[in-house]
C-alpha positions as CSV (number, residue, x, y, z in Angstrom):
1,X,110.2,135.3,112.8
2,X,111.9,135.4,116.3
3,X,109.5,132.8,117.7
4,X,110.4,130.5,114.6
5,X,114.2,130.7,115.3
6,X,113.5,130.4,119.0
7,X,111.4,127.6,119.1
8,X,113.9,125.9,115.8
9,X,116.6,126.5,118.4
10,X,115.3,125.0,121.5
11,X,114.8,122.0,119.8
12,X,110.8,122.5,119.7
13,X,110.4,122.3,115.9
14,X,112.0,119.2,113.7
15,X,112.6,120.3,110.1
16,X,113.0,116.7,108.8
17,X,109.3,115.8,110.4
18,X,106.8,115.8,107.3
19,X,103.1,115.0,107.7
20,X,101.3,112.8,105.0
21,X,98.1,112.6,106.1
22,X,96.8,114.1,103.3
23,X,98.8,111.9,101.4
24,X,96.9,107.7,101.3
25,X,99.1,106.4,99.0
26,X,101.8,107.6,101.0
27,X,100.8,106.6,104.2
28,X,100.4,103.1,103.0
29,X,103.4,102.7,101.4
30,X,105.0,103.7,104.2
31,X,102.7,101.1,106.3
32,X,103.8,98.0,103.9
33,X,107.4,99.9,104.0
34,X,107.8,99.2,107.8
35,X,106.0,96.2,108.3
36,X,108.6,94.5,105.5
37,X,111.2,95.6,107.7
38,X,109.9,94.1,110.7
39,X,109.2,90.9,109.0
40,X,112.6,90.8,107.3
41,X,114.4,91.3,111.3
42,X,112.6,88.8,112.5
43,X,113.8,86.0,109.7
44,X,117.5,87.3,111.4
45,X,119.5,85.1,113.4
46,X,120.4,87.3,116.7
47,X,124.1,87.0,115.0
48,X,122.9,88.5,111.4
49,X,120.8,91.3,113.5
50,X,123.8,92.7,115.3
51,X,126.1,92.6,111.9
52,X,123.0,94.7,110.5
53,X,122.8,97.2,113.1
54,X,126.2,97.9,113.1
């Protein structure tokens, strides 16, 4: 347990980091997910991008 809080504290472990490899569905969701965004922030103007940022 001392190696847990050690390496939690040092930064070496992320407790919001979740793996879903095991998880397809997920993983492609995620996939159309991201690529959506990127489409959708490239339709911005470089004035709409900043407001959305912000």
């Amino acid at each position: 347990m001392k190696n847990f809080i050690e390496e939690f504290y040092y930064g070496n472990i992320d407790p919001q980091a979740r793996s879903f490899e095991q998880n397809k569905k997920v993983q492609r969701d995620m996939q159309t997910l991201n690529e959506s965004e990127d489409f959708l922030t490239g339709k911005l103007s470089g004035e709409d991008e900043e407001t959305e940022q912000a």
